[in-house]
N, C-alpha and C positions, 0 to 999 in steps of 0.2 A: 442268418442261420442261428438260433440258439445254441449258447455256450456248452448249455449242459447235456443237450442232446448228441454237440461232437463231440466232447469227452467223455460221451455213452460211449457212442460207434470207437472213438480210438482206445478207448478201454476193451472192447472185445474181437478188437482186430489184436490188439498185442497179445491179448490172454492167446486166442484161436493162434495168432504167430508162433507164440512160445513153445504151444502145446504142442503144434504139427512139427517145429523145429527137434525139440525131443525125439519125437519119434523118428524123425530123420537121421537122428545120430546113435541112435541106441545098440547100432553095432559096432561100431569102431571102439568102444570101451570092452570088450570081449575079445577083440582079433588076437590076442597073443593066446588065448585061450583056444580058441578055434584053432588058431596055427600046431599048438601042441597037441591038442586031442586028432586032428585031422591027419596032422602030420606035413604041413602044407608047406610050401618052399616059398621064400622070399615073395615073389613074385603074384603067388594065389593069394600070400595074406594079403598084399597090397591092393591087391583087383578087389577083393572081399571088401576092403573099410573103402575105397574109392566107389565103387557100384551103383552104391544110391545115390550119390552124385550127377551119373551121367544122364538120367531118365528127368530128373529134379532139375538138369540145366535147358536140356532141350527143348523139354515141352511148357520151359516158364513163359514163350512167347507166345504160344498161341493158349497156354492159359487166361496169359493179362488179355488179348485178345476177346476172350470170353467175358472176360471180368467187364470189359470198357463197353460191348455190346449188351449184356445181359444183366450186369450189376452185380457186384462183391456180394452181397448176400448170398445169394442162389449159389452163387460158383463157389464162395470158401466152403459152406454147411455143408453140400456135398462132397466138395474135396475133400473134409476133414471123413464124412463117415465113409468115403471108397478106401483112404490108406486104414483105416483099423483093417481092412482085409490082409493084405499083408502084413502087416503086425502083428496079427493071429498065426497065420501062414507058417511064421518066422520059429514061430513055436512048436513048429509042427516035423521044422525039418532035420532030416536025419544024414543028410550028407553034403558035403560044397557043393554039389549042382545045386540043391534045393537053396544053399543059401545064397546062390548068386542068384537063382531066378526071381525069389521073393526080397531079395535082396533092392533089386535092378527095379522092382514094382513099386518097392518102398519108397521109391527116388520121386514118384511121385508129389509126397509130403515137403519138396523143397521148391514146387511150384507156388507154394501158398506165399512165398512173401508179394509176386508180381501181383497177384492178388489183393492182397491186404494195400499195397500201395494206390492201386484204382479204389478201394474200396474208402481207405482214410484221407486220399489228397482230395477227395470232393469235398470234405467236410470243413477244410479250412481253408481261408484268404492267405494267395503266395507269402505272404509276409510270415504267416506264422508255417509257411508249410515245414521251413525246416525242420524244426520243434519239433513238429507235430509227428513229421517220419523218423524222426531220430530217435521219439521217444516207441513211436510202433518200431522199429529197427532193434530198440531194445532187446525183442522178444526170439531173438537169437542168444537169451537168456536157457532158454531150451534146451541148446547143445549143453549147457553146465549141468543145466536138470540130467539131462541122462548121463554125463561122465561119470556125475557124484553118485546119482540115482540106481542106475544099472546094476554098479557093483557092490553097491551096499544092498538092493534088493535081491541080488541073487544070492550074495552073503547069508538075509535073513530068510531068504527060500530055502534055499538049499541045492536050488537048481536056475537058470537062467530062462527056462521054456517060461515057467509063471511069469517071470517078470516083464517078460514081451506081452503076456497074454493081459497083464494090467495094464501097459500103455494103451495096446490095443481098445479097452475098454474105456478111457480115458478119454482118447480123440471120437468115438466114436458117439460117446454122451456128449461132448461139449459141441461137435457137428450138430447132432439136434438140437442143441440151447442154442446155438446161433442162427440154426435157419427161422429157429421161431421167436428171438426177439429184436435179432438186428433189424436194421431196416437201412436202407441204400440213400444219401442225401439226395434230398429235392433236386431235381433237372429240368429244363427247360430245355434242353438243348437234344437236338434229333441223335440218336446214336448212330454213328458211322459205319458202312458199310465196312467188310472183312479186306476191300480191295483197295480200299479208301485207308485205312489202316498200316497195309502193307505200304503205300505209296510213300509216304513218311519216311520208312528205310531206306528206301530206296534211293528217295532225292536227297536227303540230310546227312552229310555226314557224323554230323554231331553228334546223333546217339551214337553211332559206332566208334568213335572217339571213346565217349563216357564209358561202355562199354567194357573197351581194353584198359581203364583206368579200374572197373570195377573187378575186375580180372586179376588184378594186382592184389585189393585190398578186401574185398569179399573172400576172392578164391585163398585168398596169401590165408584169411581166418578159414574158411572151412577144413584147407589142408592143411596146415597145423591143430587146427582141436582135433580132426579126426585120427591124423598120424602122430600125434603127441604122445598120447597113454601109451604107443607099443613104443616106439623112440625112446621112452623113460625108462622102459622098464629093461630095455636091451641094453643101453648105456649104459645106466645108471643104478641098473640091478634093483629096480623100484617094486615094490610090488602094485597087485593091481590096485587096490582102493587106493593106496600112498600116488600112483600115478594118476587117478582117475582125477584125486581130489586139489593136486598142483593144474591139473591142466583147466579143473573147472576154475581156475583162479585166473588161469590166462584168458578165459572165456570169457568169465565176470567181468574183469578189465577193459576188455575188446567192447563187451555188450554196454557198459557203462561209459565210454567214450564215447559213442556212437549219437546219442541226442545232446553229447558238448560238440559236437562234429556239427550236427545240425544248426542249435543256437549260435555257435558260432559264425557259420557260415551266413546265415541272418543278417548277421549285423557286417561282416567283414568281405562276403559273398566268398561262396563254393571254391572255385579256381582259388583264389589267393592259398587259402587254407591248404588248399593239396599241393602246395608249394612247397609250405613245413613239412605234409605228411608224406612224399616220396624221398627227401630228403633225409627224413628221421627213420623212415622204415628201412633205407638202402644204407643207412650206417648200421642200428643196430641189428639187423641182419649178419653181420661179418661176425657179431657175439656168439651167434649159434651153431658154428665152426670151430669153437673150442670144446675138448671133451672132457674140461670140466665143469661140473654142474654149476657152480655161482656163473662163468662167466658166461653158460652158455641160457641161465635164467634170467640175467638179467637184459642178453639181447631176446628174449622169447616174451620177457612181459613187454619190453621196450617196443615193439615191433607190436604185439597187442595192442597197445596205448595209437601210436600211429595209424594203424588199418582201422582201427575201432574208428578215431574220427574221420579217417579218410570216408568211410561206409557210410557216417553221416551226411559229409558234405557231398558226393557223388551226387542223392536223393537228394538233396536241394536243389540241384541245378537239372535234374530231370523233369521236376512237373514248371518247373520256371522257365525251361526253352519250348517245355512241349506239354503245355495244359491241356490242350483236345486228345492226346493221346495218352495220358501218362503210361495207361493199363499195358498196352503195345510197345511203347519205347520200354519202358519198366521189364514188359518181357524179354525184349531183345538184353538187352544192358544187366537184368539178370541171371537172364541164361549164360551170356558169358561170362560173368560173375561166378557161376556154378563150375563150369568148365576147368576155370581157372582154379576150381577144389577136386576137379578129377584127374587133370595130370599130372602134378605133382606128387603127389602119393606113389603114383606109377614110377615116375621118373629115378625120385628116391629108393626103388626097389629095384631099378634098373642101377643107380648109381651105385649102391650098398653091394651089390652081387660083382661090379667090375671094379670098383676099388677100395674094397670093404671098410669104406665109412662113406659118411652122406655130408662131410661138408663142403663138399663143392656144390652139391642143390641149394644150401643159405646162398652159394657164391652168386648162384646164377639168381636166388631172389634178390639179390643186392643190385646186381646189374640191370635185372628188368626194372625196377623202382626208380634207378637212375636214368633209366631212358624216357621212363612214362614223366619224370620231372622235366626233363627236356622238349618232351613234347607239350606238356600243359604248358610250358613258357611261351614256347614259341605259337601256339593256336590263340590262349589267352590273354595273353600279357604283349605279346610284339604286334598281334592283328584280333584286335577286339571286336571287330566289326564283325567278325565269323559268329561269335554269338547272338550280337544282334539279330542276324540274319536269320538263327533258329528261332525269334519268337514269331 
Protein backbone atom coordinates (compact mmCIF):
# COMPACT_ATOMS: atom_id res chain seq x y z
CA UNK A 1 0.00 0.00 0.00
CA UNK A 2 1.44 3.56 -0.53
CA UNK A 3 2.71 5.48 2.30
CA UNK A 4 1.22 8.48 1.32
CA UNK A 5 -2.05 7.43 0.41
CA UNK A 6 -2.42 5.92 4.35
CA UNK A 7 -1.48 8.99 5.77
CA UNK A 8 -4.09 10.49 3.42
CA UNK A 9 -6.97 8.16 4.71
CA UNK A 10 -5.32 8.53 8.58
CA UNK A 11 -5.25 12.23 8.06
CA UNK A 12 -9.01 12.47 7.39
CA UNK A 13 -10.20 9.79 9.60
CA UNK A 14 -8.58 11.94 12.64
CA UNK A 15 -9.59 15.34 11.26
CA UNK A 16 -13.62 13.55 10.65
CA UNK A 17 -12.77 11.95 14.45
CA UNK A 18 -12.06 15.19 16.00
CA UNK A 19 -14.67 16.92 14.43
CA UNK A 20 -17.71 14.48 15.27
CA UNK A 21 -16.02 14.12 18.74
CA UNK A 22 -16.62 18.01 19.23
CA UNK A 23 -19.81 17.77 18.49
CA UNK A 24 -20.33 15.13 20.85
CA UNK A 25 -19.24 17.10 23.65
CA UNK A 26 -20.52 20.47 23.14
CA UNK A 27 -23.05 20.16 25.91
CA UNK A 28 -21.41 19.18 28.85
CA UNK A 29 -19.42 22.65 28.95
CA UNK A 30 -22.84 24.52 29.26
CA UNK A 31 -24.60 22.04 31.92
CA UNK A 32 -24.15 24.22 34.97
CA UNK A 33 -25.65 26.84 32.86
CA UNK A 34 -28.62 24.93 31.73
CA UNK A 35 -28.86 23.55 35.54
CA UNK A 36 -29.30 27.40 36.47
CA UNK A 37 -31.49 28.88 33.81
CA UNK A 38 -33.80 25.55 33.92
CA UNK A 39 -33.57 25.31 37.37
CA UNK A 40 -32.69 21.55 37.15
CA UNK A 41 -31.86 19.22 40.28
CA UNK A 42 -28.75 17.23 40.66
CA UNK A 43 -29.81 14.50 38.89
CA UNK A 44 -31.51 16.22 35.46
CA UNK A 45 -28.06 18.09 35.21
CA UNK A 46 -26.36 14.80 35.22
CA UNK A 47 -28.76 12.86 32.86
CA UNK A 48 -28.36 16.22 30.41
CA UNK A 49 -24.09 15.92 30.11
CA UNK A 50 -24.43 11.81 30.36
CA UNK A 51 -27.35 11.60 27.27
CA UNK A 52 -25.20 11.71 24.41
CA UNK A 53 -23.26 9.12 25.75
CA UNK A 54 -25.88 6.54 25.74
CA UNK A 55 -27.03 6.46 21.88
CA UNK A 56 -22.97 6.97 20.93
CA UNK A 57 -22.29 3.67 23.14
CA UNK A 58 -24.97 1.32 21.75
CA UNK A 59 -25.13 1.79 18.39
CA UNK A 60 -21.09 1.82 18.11
CA UNK A 61 -21.49 -1.97 17.21
CA UNK A 62 -23.66 -2.23 14.74
CA UNK A 63 -22.18 1.03 13.28
CA UNK A 64 -18.52 -0.84 12.94
CA UNK A 65 -20.77 -3.49 11.64
CA UNK A 66 -21.67 -1.26 8.81
CA UNK A 67 -18.37 0.10 8.48
CA UNK A 68 -16.63 -3.68 7.98
CA UNK A 69 -19.49 -4.56 5.49
CA UNK A 70 -19.82 -1.43 3.55
CA UNK A 71 -16.50 0.63 4.10
CA UNK A 72 -15.48 3.65 6.37
CA UNK A 73 -16.17 6.05 3.71
CA UNK A 74 -19.78 5.74 2.94
CA UNK A 75 -20.56 5.16 6.74
CA UNK A 76 -18.45 8.06 8.36
CA UNK A 77 -19.49 11.04 5.37
CA UNK A 78 -22.93 10.16 6.15
CA UNK A 79 -22.58 9.81 9.75
CA UNK A 80 -20.85 13.03 10.02
CA UNK A 81 -23.83 14.91 7.77
CA UNK A 82 -26.95 12.92 9.79
CA UNK A 83 -25.53 14.36 13.54
CA UNK A 84 -25.34 18.29 12.08
CA UNK A 85 -29.17 17.55 12.35
CA UNK A 86 -29.20 17.46 15.83
CA UNK A 87 -26.77 19.98 16.32
CA UNK A 88 -28.97 22.39 14.63
CA UNK A 89 -31.93 20.81 16.67
CA UNK A 90 -29.82 21.68 19.83
CA UNK A 91 -30.26 25.36 18.97
CA UNK A 92 -33.64 25.17 18.67
CA UNK A 93 -34.46 23.97 22.00
CA UNK A 94 -36.35 25.72 24.47
CA UNK A 95 -36.83 23.40 27.34
CA UNK A 96 -34.99 20.00 29.00
CA UNK A 97 -37.30 17.58 27.13
CA UNK A 98 -36.02 19.15 23.93
CA UNK A 99 -32.54 18.94 25.30
CA UNK A 100 -32.54 15.50 26.16
CA UNK A 101 -34.32 14.30 23.02
CA UNK A 102 -31.78 16.21 20.77
CA UNK A 103 -29.59 15.62 23.27
CA UNK A 104 -29.93 11.44 23.23
CA UNK A 105 -29.64 11.94 19.02
CA UNK A 106 -26.59 13.75 19.24
CA UNK A 107 -24.95 10.52 20.86
CA UNK A 108 -24.96 9.49 17.71
CA UNK A 109 -21.55 11.53 16.80
CA UNK A 110 -19.76 9.10 19.31
CA UNK A 111 -20.38 6.15 17.06
CA UNK A 112 -17.80 7.52 14.60
CA UNK A 113 -14.71 6.44 16.37
CA UNK A 114 -15.84 2.35 15.72
CA UNK A 115 -15.93 3.70 12.42
CA UNK A 116 -12.77 5.54 11.91
CA UNK A 117 -11.00 2.39 13.33
CA UNK A 118 -12.48 -0.22 10.39
CA UNK A 119 -11.74 2.66 8.30
CA UNK A 120 -7.81 3.48 9.27
CA UNK A 121 -6.73 -0.29 10.54
CA UNK A 122 -6.89 -1.36 6.69
CA UNK A 123 -4.54 1.02 5.65
CA UNK A 124 -1.68 -0.20 7.80
CA UNK A 125 0.43 -3.58 8.42
CA UNK A 126 -0.31 -4.89 12.31
CA UNK A 127 3.03 -3.61 13.09
CA UNK A 128 2.36 -0.18 12.62
CA UNK A 129 -1.14 -0.49 13.61
CA UNK A 130 -0.67 0.80 16.90
CA UNK A 131 0.77 4.21 15.80
CA UNK A 132 -1.49 4.45 13.49
CA UNK A 133 -4.77 4.20 15.83
CA UNK A 134 -3.23 6.00 18.56
CA UNK A 135 -2.41 8.70 16.45
CA UNK A 136 -6.35 8.58 14.79
CA UNK A 137 -7.43 8.06 18.66
CA UNK A 138 -5.88 11.49 19.01
CA UNK A 139 -8.83 13.03 17.52
CA UNK A 140 -10.64 12.76 20.92
CA UNK A 141 -8.87 16.07 20.65
CA UNK A 142 -12.46 17.29 20.02
CA UNK A 143 -13.75 16.94 23.26
CA UNK A 144 -10.90 19.96 24.18
CA UNK A 145 -12.24 21.85 21.03
CA UNK A 146 -15.68 22.16 22.53
CA UNK A 147 -14.67 22.56 26.39
CA UNK A 148 -12.40 25.50 25.32
CA UNK A 149 -14.51 26.31 22.19
CA UNK A 150 -18.19 26.43 23.45
CA UNK A 151 -17.64 28.94 26.08
CA UNK A 152 -15.63 31.17 24.48
CA UNK A 153 -18.05 31.13 21.45
CA UNK A 154 -20.94 31.72 23.30
CA UNK A 155 -18.97 34.37 25.22
CA UNK A 156 -18.23 35.98 21.64
CA UNK A 157 -22.18 35.35 20.59
CA UNK A 158 -23.69 36.45 23.17
CA UNK A 159 -25.90 33.55 23.26
CA UNK A 160 -24.99 29.55 22.97
CA UNK A 161 -28.02 28.81 20.24
CA UNK A 162 -25.21 30.28 17.43
CA UNK A 163 -22.58 28.34 18.61
CA UNK A 164 -24.32 24.87 18.25
CA UNK A 165 -25.64 26.23 14.97
CA UNK A 166 -21.66 26.49 13.91
CA UNK A 167 -20.57 23.12 14.79
CA UNK A 168 -23.60 22.04 13.27
CA UNK A 169 -22.26 23.62 10.09
CA UNK A 170 -18.87 22.27 10.63
CA UNK A 171 -19.49 18.50 10.70
CA UNK A 172 -21.96 18.88 8.08
CA UNK A 173 -19.23 20.54 5.42
CA UNK A 174 -16.55 18.20 6.31
CA UNK A 175 -19.14 14.92 5.99
CA UNK A 176 -19.33 16.08 2.25
CA UNK A 177 -15.34 16.71 1.93
CA UNK A 178 -15.08 13.15 3.17
CA UNK A 179 -17.46 11.27 1.23
CA UNK A 180 -16.01 12.92 -1.76
CA UNK A 181 -12.25 12.33 -1.31
CA UNK A 182 -11.71 9.68 0.91
CA UNK A 183 -11.53 6.56 -0.43
CA UNK A 184 -11.62 2.87 1.45
CA UNK A 185 -8.12 0.86 1.17
CA UNK A 186 -7.83 -1.92 -1.44
CA UNK A 187 -9.41 -5.37 -0.40
CA UNK A 188 -9.47 -8.50 -1.72
CA UNK A 189 -11.05 -9.98 0.76
CA UNK A 190 -15.05 -11.03 0.59
CA UNK A 191 -16.91 -8.80 3.25
CA UNK A 192 -18.54 -10.89 5.87
CA UNK A 193 -21.90 -11.49 6.37
CA UNK A 194 -23.90 -9.48 9.49
CA UNK A 195 -24.20 -13.27 11.04
CA UNK A 196 -20.87 -14.13 10.42
CA UNK A 197 -19.79 -10.94 12.36
CA UNK A 198 -21.84 -11.44 15.28
CA UNK A 199 -20.38 -15.02 15.59
CA UNK A 200 -17.11 -13.56 16.70
CA UNK A 201 -18.77 -12.30 19.97
CA UNK A 202 -20.16 -14.83 20.53
CA UNK A 203 -17.45 -17.50 20.58
CA UNK A 204 -14.41 -15.20 21.79
CA UNK A 205 -14.18 -14.11 24.91
CA UNK A 206 -11.51 -11.67 24.27
CA UNK A 207 -13.27 -8.80 22.81
CA UNK A 208 -15.44 -8.80 25.88
CA UNK A 209 -12.53 -8.74 27.97
CA UNK A 210 -10.97 -5.71 26.13
CA UNK A 211 -14.18 -4.38 26.24
CA UNK A 212 -14.47 -4.10 30.16
CA UNK A 213 -10.76 -2.84 30.10
CA UNK A 214 -12.01 0.00 27.62
CA UNK A 215 -14.83 0.63 29.97
CA UNK A 216 -12.31 1.67 32.60
CA UNK A 217 -10.18 3.94 30.39
CA UNK A 218 -12.26 5.34 27.45
CA UNK A 219 -15.34 5.57 29.81
CA UNK A 220 -12.89 6.78 32.97
CA UNK A 221 -12.09 9.88 29.89
CA UNK A 222 -15.36 10.54 28.57
CA UNK A 223 -16.84 10.81 32.15
CA UNK A 224 -14.34 13.08 33.49
CA UNK A 225 -14.16 15.78 30.49
CA UNK A 226 -17.90 15.67 30.44
CA UNK A 227 -18.46 15.90 34.27
CA UNK A 228 -15.35 17.97 34.92
CA UNK A 229 -16.30 21.71 33.91
CA UNK A 230 -19.49 21.49 36.42
CA UNK A 231 -17.32 19.47 39.27
CA UNK A 232 -14.99 22.71 38.89
CA UNK A 233 -17.00 24.96 39.11
CA UNK A 234 -19.28 23.68 42.08
CA UNK A 235 -16.09 22.95 44.07
CA UNK A 236 -13.86 25.04 43.21
CA UNK A 237 -16.00 28.14 42.63
CA UNK A 238 -14.48 28.27 38.95
CA UNK A 239 -16.03 29.98 36.43
CA UNK A 240 -17.21 28.76 33.15
CA UNK A 241 -14.34 29.49 30.58
CA UNK A 242 -11.71 29.20 33.87
CA UNK A 243 -13.35 25.49 33.99
CA UNK A 244 -13.77 24.89 30.50
CA UNK A 245 -10.16 25.66 29.84
CA UNK A 246 -8.31 23.41 33.00
CA UNK A 247 -10.41 20.46 31.70
CA UNK A 248 -9.36 21.08 27.99
CA UNK A 249 -5.93 20.43 29.56
CA UNK A 250 -6.81 17.28 30.99
CA UNK A 251 -8.27 16.41 27.62
CA UNK A 252 -5.08 17.39 25.78
CA UNK A 253 -3.12 15.24 28.15
CA UNK A 254 -5.49 12.24 27.76
CA UNK A 255 -5.58 12.95 23.85
CA UNK A 256 -1.85 13.20 23.58
CA UNK A 257 -0.89 10.00 25.51
CA UNK A 258 -3.01 7.95 23.53
CA UNK A 259 -0.54 7.33 20.26
CA UNK A 260 2.54 7.02 23.12
CA UNK A 261 -0.07 4.35 24.32
CA UNK A 262 0.00 2.95 20.83
CA UNK A 263 3.74 3.19 19.84
CA UNK A 264 4.40 1.82 22.85
CA UNK A 265 2.46 -0.84 22.93
CA UNK A 266 4.26 -1.74 19.50
CA UNK A 267 7.28 -2.32 20.66
CA UNK A 268 6.52 -3.73 24.37
CA UNK A 269 2.75 -5.16 23.17
CA UNK A 270 -0.78 -3.84 24.58
CA UNK A 271 -1.28 -6.17 27.84
CA UNK A 272 2.16 -5.48 29.41
CA UNK A 273 1.50 -1.67 29.17
CA UNK A 274 -2.07 -1.91 30.81
CA UNK A 275 -0.24 -3.27 33.64
CA UNK A 276 1.37 0.28 34.38
CA UNK A 277 -1.86 1.88 33.22
CA UNK A 278 -4.59 0.31 35.77
CA UNK A 279 -2.03 0.43 38.34
CA UNK A 280 -1.25 4.35 37.81
CA UNK A 281 -4.81 5.18 37.22
CA UNK A 282 -6.08 3.22 40.48
CA UNK A 283 -3.49 5.26 42.56
CA UNK A 284 -3.99 8.47 41.28
CA UNK A 285 -7.53 8.32 41.29
CA UNK A 286 -7.59 8.39 45.47
CA UNK A 287 -6.00 12.28 44.53
CA UNK A 288 -9.40 13.31 43.31
CA UNK A 289 -11.00 12.66 46.83
CA UNK A 290 -9.40 15.68 48.13
CA UNK A 291 -11.21 19.01 48.06
CA UNK A 292 -8.52 20.57 47.50
CA UNK A 293 -7.83 21.76 44.15
CA UNK A 294 -3.79 21.10 43.72
CA UNK A 295 -4.20 17.67 45.14
CA UNK A 296 -7.31 16.81 43.58
CA UNK A 297 -5.52 18.26 39.90
CA UNK A 298 -2.82 16.48 40.20
CA UNK A 299 -4.74 13.09 40.71
CA UNK A 300 -7.09 14.43 37.48
CA UNK A 301 -4.17 15.13 35.10
CA UNK A 302 -2.48 11.95 36.64
CA UNK A 303 -5.30 9.68 35.86
CA UNK A 304 -5.51 11.64 32.28
CA UNK A 305 -1.86 10.65 31.44
CA UNK A 306 -2.79 6.74 32.38
CA UNK A 307 -6.26 6.31 30.58
CA UNK A 308 -4.84 8.40 27.77
CA UNK A 309 -2.30 5.55 26.99
CA UNK A 310 -4.37 2.76 28.38
CA UNK A 311 -6.99 4.03 25.16
CA UNK A 312 -4.05 3.51 23.18
CA UNK A 313 -2.84 0.20 23.99
CA UNK A 314 -6.54 -1.46 24.25
CA UNK A 315 -6.52 -0.44 19.91
CA UNK A 316 -3.61 -2.34 19.52
CA UNK A 317 -4.50 -5.33 20.73
CA UNK A 318 -8.06 -5.22 19.04
CA UNK A 319 -7.21 -5.22 15.15
CA UNK A 320 -3.93 -7.78 16.36
CA UNK A 321 -6.33 -10.60 17.92
CA UNK A 322 -9.17 -9.72 15.39
CA UNK A 323 -8.03 -8.34 11.85
CA UNK A 324 -11.26 -9.76 9.86
CA UNK A 325 -13.30 -8.10 12.16
CA UNK A 326 -11.91 -5.09 13.55
CA UNK A 327 -15.08 -2.71 12.54
CA UNK A 328 -17.47 -5.44 14.86
CA UNK A 329 -15.19 -6.14 17.79
CA UNK A 330 -14.11 -2.17 17.60
CA UNK A 331 -17.98 -1.83 17.91
CA UNK A 332 -18.64 -4.16 20.60
CA UNK A 333 -15.44 -2.91 22.89
CA UNK A 334 -16.46 0.64 21.94
CA UNK A 335 -19.74 0.78 22.97
CA UNK A 336 -18.77 -0.34 26.21
CA UNK A 337 -16.23 2.03 26.20
CA UNK A 338 -19.13 4.57 25.85
CA UNK A 339 -21.19 3.01 28.59
CA UNK A 340 -18.42 3.21 30.85
CA UNK A 341 -18.91 7.54 30.04
CA UNK A 342 -22.74 7.10 30.82
CA UNK A 343 -22.75 5.86 34.20
CA UNK A 344 -20.61 7.51 36.05
CA UNK A 345 -21.91 10.98 35.55
CA UNK A 346 -25.10 9.37 36.84
CA UNK A 347 -23.63 7.66 39.72
CA UNK A 348 -21.86 10.84 40.89
CA UNK A 349 -25.29 12.71 41.05
CA UNK A 350 -26.70 9.90 42.69
CA UNK A 351 -23.61 9.99 45.11
CA UNK A 352 -23.42 14.07 45.56
CA UNK A 353 -27.32 13.98 46.60
CA UNK A 354 -26.86 10.96 49.42
CA UNK A 355 -23.51 12.22 50.85
CA UNK A 356 -22.96 15.50 49.50
CA UNK A 357 -19.66 15.08 48.13
CA UNK A 358 -18.57 12.79 45.29
CA UNK A 359 -15.45 11.26 46.57
CA UNK A 360 -16.39 8.00 47.08
CA UNK A 361 -17.06 7.61 43.04
CA UNK A 362 -12.87 8.46 42.58
CA UNK A 363 -13.11 5.46 45.34
CA UNK A 364 -15.01 3.30 43.53
CA UNK A 365 -12.83 4.34 40.01
CA UNK A 366 -9.76 3.28 42.08
CA UNK A 367 -11.24 -0.02 42.89
CA UNK A 368 -12.54 -0.86 39.49
CA UNK A 369 -8.74 -0.09 37.91
CA UNK A 370 -7.45 -2.44 40.54
CA UNK A 371 -9.61 -5.17 39.57
CA UNK A 372 -9.21 -4.75 35.75
CA UNK A 373 -5.20 -5.00 36.69
CA UNK A 374 -5.97 -8.18 38.20
CA UNK A 375 -7.68 -9.54 35.63
CA UNK A 376 -5.23 -8.35 32.69
CA UNK A 377 -2.48 -10.42 34.88
CA UNK A 378 -4.10 -13.15 35.26
CA UNK A 379 -5.69 -13.68 31.21
CA UNK A 380 -2.28 -12.15 30.04
CA UNK A 381 0.45 -12.72 31.77
CA UNK A 382 -0.36 -16.24 33.94
CA UNK A 383 -2.27 -17.93 30.57
CA UNK A 384 -0.97 -16.44 27.40
CA UNK A 385 -2.13 -18.91 25.28
CA UNK A 386 -5.84 -17.31 25.68
CA UNK A 387 -4.38 -14.73 23.30
CA UNK A 388 -3.12 -16.90 20.90
CA UNK A 389 -6.20 -18.45 20.60
CA UNK A 390 -7.82 -15.02 19.52
CA UNK A 391 -5.89 -14.81 16.35
Amino acid sequence: MNSKDSIRALTLATVAFAISFAVWGMIAPLAKTFQTDLHLSEQQAWLLIAIPVLLGSIIRLPIGMLADRFGGRIVFGLLMAFIALPAFMLSQASSYRDLILWGLVLGMAGTSFSVGVAFTSKWFPPEKQGLALGIYGAGTIGQSLALFGVPALTKQFGNWQTTFQVFAVIVLVYGILFLTIARDAPSESKPKSFGAMLKVLAENPLCWLLGLFYFVTFGGFVALSIGLPKLLQELFHLTREDAGLRVAGFVVLATLMRPVGGAISDRIGGARLLQFVFAGAGTMALGMTFSQIAPFTIGALGVAACIGLGNGAVFKLVPQYFPKDTGTVTGLVGALGGLGGFFPPLTLGVIKTQTGSYALGFVFLSLFCFACLALNFRVFDTRPRVTEAAT
